[in-house]
PyMOL CGO cylinders between C-alpha atoms (Angstrom):
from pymol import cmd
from pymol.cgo import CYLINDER

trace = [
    CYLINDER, 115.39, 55.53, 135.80, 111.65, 54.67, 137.14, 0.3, 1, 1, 1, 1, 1, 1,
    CYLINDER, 111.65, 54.67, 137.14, 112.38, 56.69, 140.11, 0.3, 1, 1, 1, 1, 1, 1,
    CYLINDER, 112.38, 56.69, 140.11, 113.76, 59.56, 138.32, 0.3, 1, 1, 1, 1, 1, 1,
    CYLINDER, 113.76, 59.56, 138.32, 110.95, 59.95, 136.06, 0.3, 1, 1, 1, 1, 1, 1,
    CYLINDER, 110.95, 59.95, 136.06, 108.43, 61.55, 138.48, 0.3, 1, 1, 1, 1, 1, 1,
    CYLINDER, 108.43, 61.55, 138.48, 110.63, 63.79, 140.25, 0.3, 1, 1, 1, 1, 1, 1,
    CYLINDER, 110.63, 63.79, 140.25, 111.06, 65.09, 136.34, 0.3, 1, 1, 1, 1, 1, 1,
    CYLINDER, 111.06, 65.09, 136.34, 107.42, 64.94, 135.70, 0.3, 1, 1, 1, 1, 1, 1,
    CYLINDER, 107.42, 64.94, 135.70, 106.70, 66.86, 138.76, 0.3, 1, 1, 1, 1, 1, 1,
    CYLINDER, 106.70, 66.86, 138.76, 109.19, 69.39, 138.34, 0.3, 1, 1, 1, 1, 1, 1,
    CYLINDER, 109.19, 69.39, 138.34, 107.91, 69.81, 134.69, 0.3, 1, 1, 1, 1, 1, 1,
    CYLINDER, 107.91, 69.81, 134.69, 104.40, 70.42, 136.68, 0.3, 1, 1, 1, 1, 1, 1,
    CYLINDER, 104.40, 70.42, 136.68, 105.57, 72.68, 138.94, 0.3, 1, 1, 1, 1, 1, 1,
    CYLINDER, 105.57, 72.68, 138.94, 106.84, 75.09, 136.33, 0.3, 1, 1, 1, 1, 1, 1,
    CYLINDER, 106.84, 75.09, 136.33, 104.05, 75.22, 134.14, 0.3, 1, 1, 1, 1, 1, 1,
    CYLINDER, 104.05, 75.22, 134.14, 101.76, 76.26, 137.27, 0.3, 1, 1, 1, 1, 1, 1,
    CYLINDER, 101.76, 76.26, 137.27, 104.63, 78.44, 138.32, 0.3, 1, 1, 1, 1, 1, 1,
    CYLINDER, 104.63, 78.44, 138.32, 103.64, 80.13, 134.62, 0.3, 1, 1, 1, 1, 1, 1,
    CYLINDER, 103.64, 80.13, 134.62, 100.42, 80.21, 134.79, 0.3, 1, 1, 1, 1, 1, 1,
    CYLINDER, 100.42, 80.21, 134.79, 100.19, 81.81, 138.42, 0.3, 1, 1, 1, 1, 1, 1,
    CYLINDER, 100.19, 81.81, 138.42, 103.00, 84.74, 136.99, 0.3, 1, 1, 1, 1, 1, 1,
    CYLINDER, 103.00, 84.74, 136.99, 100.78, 85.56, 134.42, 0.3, 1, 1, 1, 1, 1, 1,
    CYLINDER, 100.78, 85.56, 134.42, 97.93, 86.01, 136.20, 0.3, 1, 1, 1, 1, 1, 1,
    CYLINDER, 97.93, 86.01, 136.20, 99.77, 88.06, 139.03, 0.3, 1, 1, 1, 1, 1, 1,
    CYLINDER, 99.77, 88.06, 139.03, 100.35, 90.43, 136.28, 0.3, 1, 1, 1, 1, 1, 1,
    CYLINDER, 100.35, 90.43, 136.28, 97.11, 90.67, 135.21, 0.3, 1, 1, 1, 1, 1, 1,
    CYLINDER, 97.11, 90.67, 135.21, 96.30, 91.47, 138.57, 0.3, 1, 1, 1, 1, 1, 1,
    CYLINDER, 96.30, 91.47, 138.57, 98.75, 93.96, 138.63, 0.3, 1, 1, 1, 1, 1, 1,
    CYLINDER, 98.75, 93.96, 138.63, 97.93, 96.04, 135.53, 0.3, 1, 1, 1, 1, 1, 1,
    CYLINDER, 97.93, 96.04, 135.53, 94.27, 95.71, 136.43, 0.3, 1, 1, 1, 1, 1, 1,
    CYLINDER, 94.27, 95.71, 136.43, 94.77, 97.17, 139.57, 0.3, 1, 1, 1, 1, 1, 1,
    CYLINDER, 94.77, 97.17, 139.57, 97.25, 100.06, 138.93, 0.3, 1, 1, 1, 1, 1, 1,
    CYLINDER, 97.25, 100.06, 138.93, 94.44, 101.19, 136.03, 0.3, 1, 1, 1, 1, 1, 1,
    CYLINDER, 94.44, 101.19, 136.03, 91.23, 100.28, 137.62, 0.3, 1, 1, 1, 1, 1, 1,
    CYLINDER, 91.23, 100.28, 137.62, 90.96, 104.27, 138.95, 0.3, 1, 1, 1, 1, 1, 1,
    CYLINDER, 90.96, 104.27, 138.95, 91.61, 105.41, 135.19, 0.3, 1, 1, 1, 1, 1, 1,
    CYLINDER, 91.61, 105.41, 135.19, 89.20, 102.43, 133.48, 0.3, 1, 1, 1, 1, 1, 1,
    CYLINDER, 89.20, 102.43, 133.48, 86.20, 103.22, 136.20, 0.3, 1, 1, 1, 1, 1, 1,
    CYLINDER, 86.20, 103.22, 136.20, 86.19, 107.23, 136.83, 0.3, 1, 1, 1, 1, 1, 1,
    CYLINDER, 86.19, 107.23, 136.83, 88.70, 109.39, 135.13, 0.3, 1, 1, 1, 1, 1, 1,
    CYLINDER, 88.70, 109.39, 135.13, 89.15, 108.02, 131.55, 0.3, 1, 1, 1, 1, 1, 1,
    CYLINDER, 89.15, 108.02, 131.55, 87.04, 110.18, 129.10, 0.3, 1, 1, 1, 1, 1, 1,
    CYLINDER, 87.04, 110.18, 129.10, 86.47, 107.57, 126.04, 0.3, 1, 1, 1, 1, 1, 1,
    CYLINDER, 86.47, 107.57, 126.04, 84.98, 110.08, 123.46, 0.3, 1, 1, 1, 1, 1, 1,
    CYLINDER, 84.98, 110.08, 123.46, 88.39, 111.49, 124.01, 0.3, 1, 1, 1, 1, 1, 1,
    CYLINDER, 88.39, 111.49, 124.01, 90.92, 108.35, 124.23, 0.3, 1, 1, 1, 1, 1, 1,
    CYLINDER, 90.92, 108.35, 124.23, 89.07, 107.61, 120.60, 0.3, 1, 1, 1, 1, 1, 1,
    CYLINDER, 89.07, 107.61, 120.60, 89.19, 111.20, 118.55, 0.3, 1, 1, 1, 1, 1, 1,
    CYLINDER, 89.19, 111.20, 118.55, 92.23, 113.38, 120.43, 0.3, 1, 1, 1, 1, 1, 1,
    CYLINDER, 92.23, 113.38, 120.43, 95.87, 113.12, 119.32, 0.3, 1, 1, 1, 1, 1, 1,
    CYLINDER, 95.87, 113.12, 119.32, 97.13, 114.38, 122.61, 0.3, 1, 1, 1, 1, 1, 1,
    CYLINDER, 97.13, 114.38, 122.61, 99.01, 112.07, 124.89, 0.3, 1, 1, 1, 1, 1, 1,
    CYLINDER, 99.01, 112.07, 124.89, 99.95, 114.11, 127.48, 0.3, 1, 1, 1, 1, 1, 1,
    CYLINDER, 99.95, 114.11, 127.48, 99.53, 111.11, 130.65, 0.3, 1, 1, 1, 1, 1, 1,
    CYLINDER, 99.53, 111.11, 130.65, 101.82, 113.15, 133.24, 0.3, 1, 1, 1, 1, 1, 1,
    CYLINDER, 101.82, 113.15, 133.24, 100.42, 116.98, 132.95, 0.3, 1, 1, 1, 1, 1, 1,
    CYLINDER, 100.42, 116.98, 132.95, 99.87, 118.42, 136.17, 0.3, 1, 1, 1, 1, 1, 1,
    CYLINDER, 99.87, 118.42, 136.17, 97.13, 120.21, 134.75, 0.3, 1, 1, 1, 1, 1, 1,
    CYLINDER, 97.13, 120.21, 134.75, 94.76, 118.02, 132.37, 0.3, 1, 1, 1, 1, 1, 1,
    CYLINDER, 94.76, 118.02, 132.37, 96.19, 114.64, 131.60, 0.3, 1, 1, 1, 1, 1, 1,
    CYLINDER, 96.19, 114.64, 131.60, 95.22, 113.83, 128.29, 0.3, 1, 1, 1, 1, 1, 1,
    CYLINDER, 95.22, 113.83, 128.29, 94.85, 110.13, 127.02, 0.3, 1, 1, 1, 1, 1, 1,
    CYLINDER, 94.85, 110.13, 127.02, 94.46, 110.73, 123.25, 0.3, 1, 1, 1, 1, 1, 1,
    CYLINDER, 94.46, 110.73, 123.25, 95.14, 107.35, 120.69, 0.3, 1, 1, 1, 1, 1, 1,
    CYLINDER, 95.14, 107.35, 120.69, 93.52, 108.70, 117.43, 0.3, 1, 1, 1, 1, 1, 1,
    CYLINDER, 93.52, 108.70, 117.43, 97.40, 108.92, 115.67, 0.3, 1, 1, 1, 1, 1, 1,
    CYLINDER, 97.40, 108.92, 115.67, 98.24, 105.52, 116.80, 0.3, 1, 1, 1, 1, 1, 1,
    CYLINDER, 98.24, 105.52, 116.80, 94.44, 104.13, 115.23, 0.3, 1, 1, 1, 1, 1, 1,
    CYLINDER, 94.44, 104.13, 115.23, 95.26, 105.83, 111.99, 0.3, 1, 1, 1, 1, 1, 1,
    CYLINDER, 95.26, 105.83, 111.99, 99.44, 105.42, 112.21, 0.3, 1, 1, 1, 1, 1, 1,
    CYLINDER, 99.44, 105.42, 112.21, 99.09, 101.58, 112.24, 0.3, 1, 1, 1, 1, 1, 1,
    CYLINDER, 99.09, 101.58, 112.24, 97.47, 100.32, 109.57, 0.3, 1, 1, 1, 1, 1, 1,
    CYLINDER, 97.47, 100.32, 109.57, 98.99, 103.63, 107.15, 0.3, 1, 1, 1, 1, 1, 1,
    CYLINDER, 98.99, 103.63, 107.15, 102.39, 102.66, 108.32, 0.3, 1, 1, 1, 1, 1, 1,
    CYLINDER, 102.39, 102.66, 108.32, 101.81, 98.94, 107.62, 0.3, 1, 1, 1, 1, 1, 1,
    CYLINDER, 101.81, 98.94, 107.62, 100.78, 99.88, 104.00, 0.3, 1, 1, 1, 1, 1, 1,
    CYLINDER, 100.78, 99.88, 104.00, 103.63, 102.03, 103.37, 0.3, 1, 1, 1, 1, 1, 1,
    CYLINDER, 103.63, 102.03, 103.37, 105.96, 99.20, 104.38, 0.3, 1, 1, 1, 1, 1, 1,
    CYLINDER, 105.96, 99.20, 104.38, 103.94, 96.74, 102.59, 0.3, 1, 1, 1, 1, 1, 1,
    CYLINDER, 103.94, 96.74, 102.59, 104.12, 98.93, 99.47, 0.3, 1, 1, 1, 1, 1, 1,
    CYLINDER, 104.12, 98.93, 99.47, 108.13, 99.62, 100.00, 0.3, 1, 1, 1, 1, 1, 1,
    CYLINDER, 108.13, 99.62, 100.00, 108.40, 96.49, 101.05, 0.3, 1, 1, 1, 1, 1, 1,
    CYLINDER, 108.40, 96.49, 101.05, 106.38, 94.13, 98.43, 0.3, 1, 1, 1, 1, 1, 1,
    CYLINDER, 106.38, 94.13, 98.43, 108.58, 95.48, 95.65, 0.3, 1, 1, 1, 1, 1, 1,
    CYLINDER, 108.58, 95.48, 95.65, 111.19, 94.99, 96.87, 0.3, 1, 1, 1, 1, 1, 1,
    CYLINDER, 111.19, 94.99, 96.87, 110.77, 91.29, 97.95, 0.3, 1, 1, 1, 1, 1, 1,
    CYLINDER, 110.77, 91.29, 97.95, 109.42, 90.42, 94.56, 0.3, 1, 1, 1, 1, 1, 1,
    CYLINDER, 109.42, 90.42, 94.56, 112.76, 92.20, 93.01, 0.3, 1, 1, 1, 1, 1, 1,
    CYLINDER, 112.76, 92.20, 93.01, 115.02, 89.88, 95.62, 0.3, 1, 1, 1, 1, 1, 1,
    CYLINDER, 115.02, 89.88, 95.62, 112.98, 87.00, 94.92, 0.3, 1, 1, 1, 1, 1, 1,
    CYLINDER, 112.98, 87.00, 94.92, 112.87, 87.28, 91.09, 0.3, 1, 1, 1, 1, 1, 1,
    CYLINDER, 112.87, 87.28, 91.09, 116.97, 88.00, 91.64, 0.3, 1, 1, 1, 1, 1, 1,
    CYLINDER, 116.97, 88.00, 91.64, 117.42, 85.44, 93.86, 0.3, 1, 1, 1, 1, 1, 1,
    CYLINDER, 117.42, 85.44, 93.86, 115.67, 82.29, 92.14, 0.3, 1, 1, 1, 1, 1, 1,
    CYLINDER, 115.67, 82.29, 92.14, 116.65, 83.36, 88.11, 0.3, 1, 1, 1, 1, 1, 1,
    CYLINDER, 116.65, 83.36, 88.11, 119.90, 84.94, 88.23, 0.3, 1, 1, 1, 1, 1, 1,
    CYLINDER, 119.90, 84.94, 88.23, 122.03, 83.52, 91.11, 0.3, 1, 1, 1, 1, 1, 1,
    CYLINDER, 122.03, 83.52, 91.11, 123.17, 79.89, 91.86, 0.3, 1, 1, 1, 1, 1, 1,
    CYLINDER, 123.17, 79.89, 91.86, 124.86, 77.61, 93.87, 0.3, 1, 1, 1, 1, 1, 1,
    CYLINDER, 124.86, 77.61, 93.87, 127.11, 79.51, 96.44, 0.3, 1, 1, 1, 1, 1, 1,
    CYLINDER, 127.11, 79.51, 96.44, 125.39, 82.66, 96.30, 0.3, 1, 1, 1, 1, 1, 1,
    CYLINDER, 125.39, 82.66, 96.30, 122.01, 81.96, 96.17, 0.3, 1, 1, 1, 1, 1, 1,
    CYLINDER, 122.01, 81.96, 96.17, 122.63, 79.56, 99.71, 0.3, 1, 1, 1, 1, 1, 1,
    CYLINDER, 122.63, 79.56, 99.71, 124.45, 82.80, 100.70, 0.3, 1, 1, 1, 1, 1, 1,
    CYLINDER, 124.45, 82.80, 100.70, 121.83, 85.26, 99.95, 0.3, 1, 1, 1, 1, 1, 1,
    CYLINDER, 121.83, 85.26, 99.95, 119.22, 82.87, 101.98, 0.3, 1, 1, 1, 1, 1, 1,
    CYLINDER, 119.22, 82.87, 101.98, 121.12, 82.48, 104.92, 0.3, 1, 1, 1, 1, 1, 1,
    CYLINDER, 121.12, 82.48, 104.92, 121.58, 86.65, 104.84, 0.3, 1, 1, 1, 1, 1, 1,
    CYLINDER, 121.58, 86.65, 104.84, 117.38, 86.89, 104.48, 0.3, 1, 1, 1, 1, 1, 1,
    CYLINDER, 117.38, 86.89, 104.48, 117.17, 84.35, 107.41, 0.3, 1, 1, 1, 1, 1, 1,
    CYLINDER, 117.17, 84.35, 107.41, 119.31, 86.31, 109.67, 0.3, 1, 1, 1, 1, 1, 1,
    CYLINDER, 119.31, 86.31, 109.67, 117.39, 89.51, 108.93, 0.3, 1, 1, 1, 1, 1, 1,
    CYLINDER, 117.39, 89.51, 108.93, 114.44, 87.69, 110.08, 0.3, 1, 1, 1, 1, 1, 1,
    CYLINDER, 114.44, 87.69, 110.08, 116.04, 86.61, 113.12, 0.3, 1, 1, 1, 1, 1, 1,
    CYLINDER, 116.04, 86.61, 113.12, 116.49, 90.31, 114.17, 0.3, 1, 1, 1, 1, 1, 1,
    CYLINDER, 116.49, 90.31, 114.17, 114.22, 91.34, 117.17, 0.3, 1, 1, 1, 1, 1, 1,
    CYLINDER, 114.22, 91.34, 117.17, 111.41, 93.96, 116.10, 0.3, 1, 1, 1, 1, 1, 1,
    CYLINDER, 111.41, 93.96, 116.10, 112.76, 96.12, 119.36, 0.3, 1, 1, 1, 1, 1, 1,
    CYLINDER, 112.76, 96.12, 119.36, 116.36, 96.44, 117.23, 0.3, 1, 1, 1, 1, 1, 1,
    CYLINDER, 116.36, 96.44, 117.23, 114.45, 97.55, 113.92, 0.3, 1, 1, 1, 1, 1, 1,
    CYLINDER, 114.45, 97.55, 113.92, 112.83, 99.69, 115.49, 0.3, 1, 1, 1, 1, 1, 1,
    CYLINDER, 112.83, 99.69, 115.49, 115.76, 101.58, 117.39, 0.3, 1, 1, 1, 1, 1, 1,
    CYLINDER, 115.76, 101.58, 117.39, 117.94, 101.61, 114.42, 0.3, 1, 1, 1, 1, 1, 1,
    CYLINDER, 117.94, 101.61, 114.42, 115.21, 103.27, 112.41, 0.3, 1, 1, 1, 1, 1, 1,
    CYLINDER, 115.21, 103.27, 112.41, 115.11, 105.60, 114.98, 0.3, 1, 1, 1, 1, 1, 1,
    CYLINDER, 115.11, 105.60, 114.98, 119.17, 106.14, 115.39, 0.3, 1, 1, 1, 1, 1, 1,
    CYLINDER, 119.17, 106.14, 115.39, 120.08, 105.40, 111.94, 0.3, 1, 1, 1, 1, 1, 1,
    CYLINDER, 120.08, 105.40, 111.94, 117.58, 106.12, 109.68, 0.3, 1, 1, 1, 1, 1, 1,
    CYLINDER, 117.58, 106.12, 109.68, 115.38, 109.14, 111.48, 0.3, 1, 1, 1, 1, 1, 1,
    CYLINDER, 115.38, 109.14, 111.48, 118.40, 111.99, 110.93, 0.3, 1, 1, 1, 1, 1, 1,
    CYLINDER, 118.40, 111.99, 110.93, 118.88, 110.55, 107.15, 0.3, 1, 1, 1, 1, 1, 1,
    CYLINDER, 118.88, 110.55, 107.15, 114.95, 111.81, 106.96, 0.3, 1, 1, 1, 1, 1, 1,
    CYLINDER, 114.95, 111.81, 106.96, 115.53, 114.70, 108.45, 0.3, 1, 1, 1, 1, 1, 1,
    CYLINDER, 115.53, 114.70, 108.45, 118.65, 115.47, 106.14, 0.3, 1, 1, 1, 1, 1, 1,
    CYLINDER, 118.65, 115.47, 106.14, 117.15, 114.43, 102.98, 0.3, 1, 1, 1, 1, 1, 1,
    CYLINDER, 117.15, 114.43, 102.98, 113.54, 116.01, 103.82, 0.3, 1, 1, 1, 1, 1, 1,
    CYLINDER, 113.54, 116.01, 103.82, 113.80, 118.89, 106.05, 0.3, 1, 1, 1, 1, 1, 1,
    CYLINDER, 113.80, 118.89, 106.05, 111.07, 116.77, 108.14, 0.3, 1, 1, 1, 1, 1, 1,
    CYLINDER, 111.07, 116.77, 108.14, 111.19, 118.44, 111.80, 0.3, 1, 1, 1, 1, 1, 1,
    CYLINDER, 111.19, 118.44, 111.80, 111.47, 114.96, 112.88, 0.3, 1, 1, 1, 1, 1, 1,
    CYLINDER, 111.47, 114.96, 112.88, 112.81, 111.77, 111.91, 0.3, 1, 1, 1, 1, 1, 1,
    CYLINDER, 112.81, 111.77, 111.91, 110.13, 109.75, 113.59, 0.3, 1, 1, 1, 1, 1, 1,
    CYLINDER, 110.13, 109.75, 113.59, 107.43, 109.50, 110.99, 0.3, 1, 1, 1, 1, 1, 1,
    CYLINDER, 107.43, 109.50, 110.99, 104.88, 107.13, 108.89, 0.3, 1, 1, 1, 1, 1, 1,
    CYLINDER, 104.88, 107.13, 108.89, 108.04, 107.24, 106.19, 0.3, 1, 1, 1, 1, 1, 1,
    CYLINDER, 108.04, 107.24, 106.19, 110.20, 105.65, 108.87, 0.3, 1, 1, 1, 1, 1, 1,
    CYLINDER, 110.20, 105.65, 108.87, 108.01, 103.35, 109.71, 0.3, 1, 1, 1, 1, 1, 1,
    CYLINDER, 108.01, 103.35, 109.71, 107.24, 102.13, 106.36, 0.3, 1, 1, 1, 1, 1, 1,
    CYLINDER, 107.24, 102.13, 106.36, 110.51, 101.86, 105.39, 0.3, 1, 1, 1, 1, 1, 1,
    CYLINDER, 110.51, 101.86, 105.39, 111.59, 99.68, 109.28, 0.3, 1, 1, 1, 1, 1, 1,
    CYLINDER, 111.59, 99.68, 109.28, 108.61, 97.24, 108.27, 0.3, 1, 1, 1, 1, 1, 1,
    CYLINDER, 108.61, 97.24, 108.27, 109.56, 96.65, 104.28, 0.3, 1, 1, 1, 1, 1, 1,
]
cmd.load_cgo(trace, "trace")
């Protein structure tokens, strides 16, 4: 067992360098594929106010974030609006009116909706959800703040 241990503690060593040195190979890498946009080409007045996002034109590539400053924290508050009321309803449901079997039930059914990666709530509001928008709305697109708000709650 005493000669086991440091082969253990080495290995354990080993990998957390290992770590470290990946992460800072890809901050070398994004850093370096970006550098010519960061120091030259990147108009900030622009990146700031413009909605356009148009990285690959031929033309004028346009680097625009002013949606995505102003979509965030809009399309947090819808889903913390949506979203608020309806956790207090569950909650108020779920500690007065149910017991024993289904209230364990019910908790083990929030848990698992936890346990669901962002990445998949995100494409089923965009599968699932988006087209019921654009049925229900007339919305061009299904992809919007309501989506969104309604993903996050």
């Amino acid at each position: 067992m005493d000669r086991i241990e440091p082969a253990v503690e080495w290995t354990i060593r080993l990998c957390a360098w290992s770590a470290i040195l990946f992460v800072l190979a890809i901050f070398f890498f994004v850093f370096r594929e970006a550098a010519p946009m960061l120091f030259g080409q990147l108009n900030l007045v622009e990146f700031f106010t413009s909605v356009n996002w148009r990285p690959t034109s031929e033309v004028h590539a346009q680097f625009g974030i002013l949606a995505l400053l102003v979509g965030t924290p809009v399309g947090h508050g819808a889903g913390d609006a949506v979203g608020g009321a309806a956790g207090a309803g569950r909650g108020g449901v779920h500690l007065r009116v149910c017991s024993g079997t289904l209230r364990e039930t019910l908790k083990i059914l929030v848990e698992l909706l936890a346990a669901i990666p962002s990445v998949v709530w995100g494409f089923i509001g965009y599968i699932v959800i988006g087209p019921i928008i654009i049925r229900l709305t007339g919305a061009p697109v299904g992809v919007n703040l309501l989506n969104g708000g309604i993903i996050l709650a």
